[in-house]
matplotlib code that plots the C-alpha trace (Angstrom):
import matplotlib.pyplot as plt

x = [21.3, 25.0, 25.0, 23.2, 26.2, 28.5, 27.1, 25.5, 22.2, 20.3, 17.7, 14.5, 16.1, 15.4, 12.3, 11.4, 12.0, 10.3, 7.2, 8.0, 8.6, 11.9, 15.7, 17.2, 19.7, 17.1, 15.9, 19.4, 20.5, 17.1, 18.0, 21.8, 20.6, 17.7, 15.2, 13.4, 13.5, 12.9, 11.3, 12.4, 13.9, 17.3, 15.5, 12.3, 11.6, 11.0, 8.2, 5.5, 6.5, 9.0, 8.1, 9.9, 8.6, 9.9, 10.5, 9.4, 7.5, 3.7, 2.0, 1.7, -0.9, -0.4, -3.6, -3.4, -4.8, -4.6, -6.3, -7.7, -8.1, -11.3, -11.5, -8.9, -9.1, -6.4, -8.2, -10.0, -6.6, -5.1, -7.8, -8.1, -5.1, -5.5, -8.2, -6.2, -3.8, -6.4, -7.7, -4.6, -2.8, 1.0, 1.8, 0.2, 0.8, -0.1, -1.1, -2.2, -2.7, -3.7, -5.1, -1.9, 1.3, 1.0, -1.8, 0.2, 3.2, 0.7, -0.9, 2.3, 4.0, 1.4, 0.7, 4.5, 4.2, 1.3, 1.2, 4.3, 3.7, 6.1, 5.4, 5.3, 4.7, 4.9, 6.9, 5.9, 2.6, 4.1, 6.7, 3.5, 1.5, 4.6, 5.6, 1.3, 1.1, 4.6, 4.8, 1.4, 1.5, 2.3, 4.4, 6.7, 8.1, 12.1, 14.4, 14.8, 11.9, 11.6, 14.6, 14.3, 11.1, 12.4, 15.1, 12.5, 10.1, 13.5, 14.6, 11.3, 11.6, 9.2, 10.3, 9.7, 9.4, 7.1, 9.1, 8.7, 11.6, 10.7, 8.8, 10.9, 11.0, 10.9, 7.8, 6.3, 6.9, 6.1, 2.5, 2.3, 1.5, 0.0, -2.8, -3.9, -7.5, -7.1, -3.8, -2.0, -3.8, -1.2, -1.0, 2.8, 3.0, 1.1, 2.8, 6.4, 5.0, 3.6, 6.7, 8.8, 6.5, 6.6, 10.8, 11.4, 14.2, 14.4, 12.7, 15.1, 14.7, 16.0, 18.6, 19.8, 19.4, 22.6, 21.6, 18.3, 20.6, 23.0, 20.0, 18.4, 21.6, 22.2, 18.8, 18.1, 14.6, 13.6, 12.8, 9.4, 10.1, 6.7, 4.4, 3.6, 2.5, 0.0, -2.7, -6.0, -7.6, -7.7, -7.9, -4.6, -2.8, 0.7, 1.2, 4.4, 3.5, 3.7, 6.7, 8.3, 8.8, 8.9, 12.6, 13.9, 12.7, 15.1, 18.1, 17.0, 16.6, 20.0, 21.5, 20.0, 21.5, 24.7, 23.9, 22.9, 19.8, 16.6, 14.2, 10.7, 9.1, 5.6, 3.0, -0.5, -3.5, -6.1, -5.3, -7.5, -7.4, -5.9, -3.0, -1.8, -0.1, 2.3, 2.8, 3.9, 6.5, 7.8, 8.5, 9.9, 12.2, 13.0, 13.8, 15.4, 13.0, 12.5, 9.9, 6.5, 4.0, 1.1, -2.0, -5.1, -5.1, -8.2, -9.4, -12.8, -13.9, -17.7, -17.3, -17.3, -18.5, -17.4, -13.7, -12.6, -13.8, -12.5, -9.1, -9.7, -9.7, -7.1, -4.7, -5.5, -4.4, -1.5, -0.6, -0.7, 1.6, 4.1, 3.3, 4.8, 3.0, -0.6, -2.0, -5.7, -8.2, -11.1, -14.9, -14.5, -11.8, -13.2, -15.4, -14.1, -12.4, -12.9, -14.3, -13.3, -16.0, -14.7, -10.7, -12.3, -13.4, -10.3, -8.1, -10.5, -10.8, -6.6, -6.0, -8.5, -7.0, -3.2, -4.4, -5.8, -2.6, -0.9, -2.6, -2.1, 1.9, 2.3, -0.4, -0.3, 2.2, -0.5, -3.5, -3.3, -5.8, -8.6, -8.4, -9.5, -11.9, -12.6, -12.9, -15.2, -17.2, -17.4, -18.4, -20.8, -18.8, -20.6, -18.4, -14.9, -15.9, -17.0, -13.2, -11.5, -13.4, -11.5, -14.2, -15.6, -17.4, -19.5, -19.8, -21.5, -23.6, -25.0, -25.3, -27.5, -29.6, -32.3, -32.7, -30.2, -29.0, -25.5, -26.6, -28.3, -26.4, -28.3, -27.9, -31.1, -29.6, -30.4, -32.4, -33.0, -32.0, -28.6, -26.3, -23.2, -26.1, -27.7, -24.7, -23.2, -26.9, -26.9, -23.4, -24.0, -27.3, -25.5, -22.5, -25.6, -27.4, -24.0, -23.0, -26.5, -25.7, -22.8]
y = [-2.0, -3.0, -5.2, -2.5, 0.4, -2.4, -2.9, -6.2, -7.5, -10.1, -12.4, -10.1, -7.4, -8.9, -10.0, -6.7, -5.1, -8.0, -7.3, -3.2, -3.6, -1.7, -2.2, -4.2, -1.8, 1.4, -0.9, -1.2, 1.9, 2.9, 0.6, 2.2, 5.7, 4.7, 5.6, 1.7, -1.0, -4.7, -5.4, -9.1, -10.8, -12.5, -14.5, -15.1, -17.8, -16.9, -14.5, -14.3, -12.4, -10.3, -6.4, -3.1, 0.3, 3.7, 6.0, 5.3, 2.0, 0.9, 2.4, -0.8, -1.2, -2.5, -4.3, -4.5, -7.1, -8.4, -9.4, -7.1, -7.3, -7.7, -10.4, -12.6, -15.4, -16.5, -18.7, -15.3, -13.2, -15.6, -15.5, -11.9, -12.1, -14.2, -12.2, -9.1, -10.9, -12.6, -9.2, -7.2, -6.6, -6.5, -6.7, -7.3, -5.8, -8.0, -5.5, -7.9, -6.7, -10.2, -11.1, -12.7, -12.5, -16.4, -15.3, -12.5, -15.2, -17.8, -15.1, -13.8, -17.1, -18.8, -15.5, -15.8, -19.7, -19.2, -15.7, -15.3, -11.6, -9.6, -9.2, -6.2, -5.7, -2.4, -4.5, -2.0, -4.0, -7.1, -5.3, -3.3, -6.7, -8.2, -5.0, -5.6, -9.0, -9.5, -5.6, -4.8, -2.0, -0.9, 2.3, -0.6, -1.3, -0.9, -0.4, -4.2, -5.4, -2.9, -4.1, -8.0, -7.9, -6.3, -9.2, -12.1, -10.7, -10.2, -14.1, -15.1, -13.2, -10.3, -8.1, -4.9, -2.9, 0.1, 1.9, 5.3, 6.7, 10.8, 10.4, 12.8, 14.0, 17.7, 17.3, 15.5, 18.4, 20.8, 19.1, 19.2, 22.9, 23.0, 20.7, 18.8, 18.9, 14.9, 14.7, 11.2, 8.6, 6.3, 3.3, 3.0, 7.1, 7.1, 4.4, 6.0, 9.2, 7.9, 6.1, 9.5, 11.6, 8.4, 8.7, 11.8, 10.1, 10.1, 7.8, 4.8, 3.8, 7.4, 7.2, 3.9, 4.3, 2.9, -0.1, -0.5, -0.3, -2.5, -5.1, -4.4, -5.2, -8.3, -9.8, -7.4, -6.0, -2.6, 0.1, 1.9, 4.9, 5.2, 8.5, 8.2, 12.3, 11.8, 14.2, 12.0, 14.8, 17.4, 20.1, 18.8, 18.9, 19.9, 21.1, 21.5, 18.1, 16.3, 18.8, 18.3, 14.5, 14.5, 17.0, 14.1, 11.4, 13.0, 13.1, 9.5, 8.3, 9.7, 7.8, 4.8, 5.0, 5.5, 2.2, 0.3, 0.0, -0.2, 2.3, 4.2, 7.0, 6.9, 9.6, 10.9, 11.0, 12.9, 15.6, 18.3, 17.2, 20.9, 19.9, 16.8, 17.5, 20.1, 17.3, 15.0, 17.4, 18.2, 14.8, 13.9, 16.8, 16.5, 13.0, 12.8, 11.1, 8.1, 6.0, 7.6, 5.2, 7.1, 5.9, 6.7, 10.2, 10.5, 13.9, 14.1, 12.8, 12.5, 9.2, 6.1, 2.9, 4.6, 5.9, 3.2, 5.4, 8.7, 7.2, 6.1, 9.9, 10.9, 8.0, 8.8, 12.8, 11.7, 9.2, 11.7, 14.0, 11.4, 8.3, 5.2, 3.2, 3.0, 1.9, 0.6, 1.7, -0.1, 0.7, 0.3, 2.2, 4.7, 2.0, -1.3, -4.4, -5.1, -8.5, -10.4, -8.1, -5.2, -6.2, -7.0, -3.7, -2.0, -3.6, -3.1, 0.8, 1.5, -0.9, 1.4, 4.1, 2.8, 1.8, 4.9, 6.7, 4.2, 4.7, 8.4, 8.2, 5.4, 5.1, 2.1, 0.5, 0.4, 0.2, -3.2, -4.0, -2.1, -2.4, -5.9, -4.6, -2.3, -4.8, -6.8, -4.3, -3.8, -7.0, -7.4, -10.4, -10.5, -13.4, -11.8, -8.5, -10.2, -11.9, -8.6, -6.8, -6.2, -8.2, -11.0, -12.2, -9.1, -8.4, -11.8, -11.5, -7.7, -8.4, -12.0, -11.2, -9.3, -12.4, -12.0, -15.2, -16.2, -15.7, -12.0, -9.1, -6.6, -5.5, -4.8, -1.0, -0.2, -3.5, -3.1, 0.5, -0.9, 1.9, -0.4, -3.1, -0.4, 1.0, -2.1, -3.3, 0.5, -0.2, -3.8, -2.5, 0.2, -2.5, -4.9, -2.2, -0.8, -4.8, -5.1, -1.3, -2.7]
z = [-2.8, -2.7, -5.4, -7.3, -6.3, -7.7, -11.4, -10.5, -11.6, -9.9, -10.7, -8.7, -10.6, -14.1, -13.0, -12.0, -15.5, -17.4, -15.3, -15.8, -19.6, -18.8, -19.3, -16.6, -16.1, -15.5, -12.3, -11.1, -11.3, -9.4, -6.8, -6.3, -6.3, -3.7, -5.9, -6.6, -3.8, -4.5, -0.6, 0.0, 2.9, 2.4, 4.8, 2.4, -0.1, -3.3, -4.1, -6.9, -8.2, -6.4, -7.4, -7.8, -5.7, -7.4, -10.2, -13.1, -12.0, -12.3, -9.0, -6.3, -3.8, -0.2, 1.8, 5.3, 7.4, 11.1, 14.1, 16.9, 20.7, 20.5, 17.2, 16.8, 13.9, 12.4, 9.6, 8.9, 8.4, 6.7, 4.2, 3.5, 3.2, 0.1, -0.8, -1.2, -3.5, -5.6, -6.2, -7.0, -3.6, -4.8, -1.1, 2.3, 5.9, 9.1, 11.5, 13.9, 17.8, 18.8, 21.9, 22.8, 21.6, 20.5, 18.5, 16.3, 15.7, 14.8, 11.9, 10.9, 10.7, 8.4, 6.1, 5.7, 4.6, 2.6, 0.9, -1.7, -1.8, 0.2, 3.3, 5.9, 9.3, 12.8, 14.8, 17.9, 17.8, 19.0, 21.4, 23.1, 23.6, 25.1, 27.4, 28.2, 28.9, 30.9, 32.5, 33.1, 30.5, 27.0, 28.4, 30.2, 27.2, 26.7, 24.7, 24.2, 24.0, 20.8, 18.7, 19.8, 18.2, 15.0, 15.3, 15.7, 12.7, 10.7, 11.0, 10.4, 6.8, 7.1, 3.6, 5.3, 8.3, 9.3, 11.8, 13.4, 13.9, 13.0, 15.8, 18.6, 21.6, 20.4, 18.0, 21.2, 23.6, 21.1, 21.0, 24.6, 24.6, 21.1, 20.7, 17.1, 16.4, 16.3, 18.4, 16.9, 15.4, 14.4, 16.8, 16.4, 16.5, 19.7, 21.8, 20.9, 22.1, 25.6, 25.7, 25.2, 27.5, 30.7, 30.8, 29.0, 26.9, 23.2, 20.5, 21.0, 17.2, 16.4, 18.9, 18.2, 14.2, 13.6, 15.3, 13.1, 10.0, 10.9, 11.3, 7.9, 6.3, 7.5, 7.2, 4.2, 4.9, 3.6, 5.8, 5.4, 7.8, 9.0, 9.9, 13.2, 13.2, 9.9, 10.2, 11.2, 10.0, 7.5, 10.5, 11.1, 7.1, 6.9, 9.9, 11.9, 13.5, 10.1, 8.5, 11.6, 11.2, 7.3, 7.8, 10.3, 7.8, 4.9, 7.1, 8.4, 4.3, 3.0, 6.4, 4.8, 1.7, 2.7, 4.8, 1.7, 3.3, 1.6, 2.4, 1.8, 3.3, 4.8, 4.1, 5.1, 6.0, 6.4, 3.5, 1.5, -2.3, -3.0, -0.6, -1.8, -4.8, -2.6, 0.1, -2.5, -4.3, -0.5, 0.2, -3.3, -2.6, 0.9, 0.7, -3.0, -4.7, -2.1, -2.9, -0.9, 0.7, 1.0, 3.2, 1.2, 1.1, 2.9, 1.0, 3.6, 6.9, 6.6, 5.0, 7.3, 5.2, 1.9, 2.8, 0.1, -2.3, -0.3, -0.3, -4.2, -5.0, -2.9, -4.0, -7.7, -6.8, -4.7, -7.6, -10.5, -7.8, -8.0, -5.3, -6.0, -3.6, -2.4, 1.0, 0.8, 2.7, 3.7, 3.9, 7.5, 8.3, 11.5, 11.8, 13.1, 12.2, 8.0, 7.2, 3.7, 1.4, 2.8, 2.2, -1.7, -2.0, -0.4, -2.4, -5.6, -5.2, -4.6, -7.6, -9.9, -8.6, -9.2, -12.7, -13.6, -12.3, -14.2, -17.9, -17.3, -16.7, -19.0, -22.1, -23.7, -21.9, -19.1, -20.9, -23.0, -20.2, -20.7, -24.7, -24.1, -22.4, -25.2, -27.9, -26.1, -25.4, -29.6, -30.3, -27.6, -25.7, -23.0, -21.3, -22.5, -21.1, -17.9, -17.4, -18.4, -15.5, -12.2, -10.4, -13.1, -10.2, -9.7, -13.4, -13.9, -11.0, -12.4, -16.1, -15.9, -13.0, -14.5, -16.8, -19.5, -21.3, -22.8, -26.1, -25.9, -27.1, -25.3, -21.5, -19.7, -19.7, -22.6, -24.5, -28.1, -28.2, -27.4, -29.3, -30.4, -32.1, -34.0, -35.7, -36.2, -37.9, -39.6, -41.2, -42.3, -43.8, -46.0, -46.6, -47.6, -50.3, -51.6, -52.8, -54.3, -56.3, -57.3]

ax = plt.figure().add_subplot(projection="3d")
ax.plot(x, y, z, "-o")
ax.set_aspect("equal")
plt.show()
């Protein structure tokens, strides 16, 4: 973000507007005003590409991954991990809880080697299994073992950081005596609030903000100020909770910028498809036109095993509001840990639904894509139109299984009554009569 304030242009930065068919220039003067952010480490090899988050970018997609207390295999992680890249993921999150803390270095130490995406992390997991394993207790935590972790994960070159730090003590008390429908559902959210509630102190990562910053600039990770108050469910939309911490989030963002630090604003949740569009254009103005990270939006909660599709809808909403950046959501999600299908299809449903958003905002310059597609489609390619899909594996499997060969033009939809052969056989047999006329 210095470099940016300064006039200068790096080489992420032209990569960035090769990859956003824009003028370098546009992406650096995103980058000084704070509305784009290239998340990479200075920490971090190079990346694969790196990518741009903002105004006036292609929407990105985020897929989390991550071991559990009660599974934990690294192997597994690791390849969902690759999974969610080879399937569109333009970054990944290791959410890992672990079983030990070994367990959550091991993951995030070999996603780091092996996934050239960038990379983000909640630090607070790895700080609450610590406080668990060496103080008997998550609540044990202090305010050390908070900020070393963020230290550790930052030398090891994690691009960015989900922190909560509009979680505070007011907004907790004010809970106290007014009760959510689904009280908090973030994991990071919740053990910040126990934490405030056992010693009746402030969040130490609002206190000490200053601290925070001074750490993101010298290892240059971006900050994704995280929603630790999202409404888990739509009882619980927009509500002084979630406005609340959203107000302390601008005041935290324009801190940031004056920092040169990097930063992104986290968003909900559970949401109402009629609310979205008015959350989105509160945070855009609230927080000048940060970059918003939103996490689905879940638009119903009757969906377990199909709340990749819920969030699908929601992200396309929240998109078309003016989201820059798109959290999956898995068909698991409520459920329980997702396997490797079920990160496929996460990742498959936000990167339809940041495509879509995408061809609406941009036209052609998103759609070369799906005109491929289109063309195959015309001349019957059955092959071409099964690479162009988003999944070529799933497209094969579908079109040749009800006995279909290579050479047929006809889909066992429709057969001979296929509607593209009989016009194209209807215009060659006009084409055919007019030549003999003539």
């Amino acid at each position: 973000m210095k470099l940016a304030k300064d006039g200068k242009i790096t080489k992420e930065m032209e990569i960035v507007a090769k990859n956003e068919q824009l003028e370098v220039e546009f992406i650096r003067r995103g980058l000084a005003k704070g509305r784009i952010i290239i998340p990479k480490s200075n920490k971090r090899g190079e990346l694969d590409p790196p990518i741009g988050i903002g105004k006036g970018l292609f929407v990105k997609i985020n897929a989390n991954i991550g071991s559990s207390k009660t599974i934990c295999d690294i192997d597994a992680e690791v390849e969902k991990a690759k999974i969610a890249v080879k399937f569109g993921a333009d970054t990944v999150m290791d959410l890992s809880t672990g079983v030990t803390e070994a367990d959550v270095k091991s993951i995030r130490k070999r996603i780091l080697n092996e996934i050239k995406v960038p990379l983000g992390t909640v630090p607070i997991y790895q700080s609450a299994l610590r406080a668990l394993e060496n103080k008997g207790a998550i609540i044990h935590m202090d305010e050390d073992d908070l900020f070393n972790v963020v230290e550790e994960q930052a030398k090891e070159g994690v691009d960015f950081f989900t922190i909560h730090v509009g979680v505070t003590k007011e907004i907790i008390n004010y809970l106290e005596n007014h009760p959510r429908t689904m009280g908090i559902v973030s994991r990071g959210g919740t053990f910040i609030a126990s934490w405030i509630l056992r010693n009746n102190m402030e969040n130490p990562f609002n206190r000490r903000y200053d601290y925070l910053l001074d750490m993101a600039k010298e290892h240059d990770f971006t900050l994704s100020l995280g929603d630790g108050l999202r409404p888990g469910c739509i009882f619980d939309s927009t509500d002084y909770a979630q406005i609340q911490e959203l107000l302390e989030i601008s005041k935290l963002v324009k801190r940031a910028w004056k920092n040169n630090v990097q930063v992104m604003v986290e968003g909900p949740g559970h949401i109402p498809a009629n609310e979205i569009e008015r959350n989105i254009t509160m945070q855009k103005s609230l927080c000048d036109e940060a970059p918003f990270y939103v996490l689905g939006p879940l638009v119903t909660d009757i969906a377990p095993g199909y709340d990749d599709l819920v969030s699908a809808i929601g992200g396309t909403i929240a998109g078309l509001a003016g989201a820059d950046y798109l959290c999956y959501v898995t068909p698991s999600e409520h459920l329980g840990l997702p396997n490797k299908e079920e990160v496929k299809r996460g990742v498959i449903a936000s990167k339809i639904a940041a495509h879509a958003v995408n061809i609406a905002r941009y036209g052609k310059k998103a759609s070369s894509w799906d005109y491929k597609m289109d063309i195959a489609r015309n001349n019957l390619d059955w092959e071409e139109m099964i690479n162009q899909s988003i999944d070529p594996e799933l497209s094969r499997e579908i079109h040749y299984r009800d006995g279909s060969a290579p050479e047929d033009k006809e889909c066992s939809m429709c057969g001979s009554f296929c509607a593209i052969k009989i016009l194209k056989e209807a215009l060659e047999k006009k084409r055919s009569t007019s030549k003999k006329i003539l």
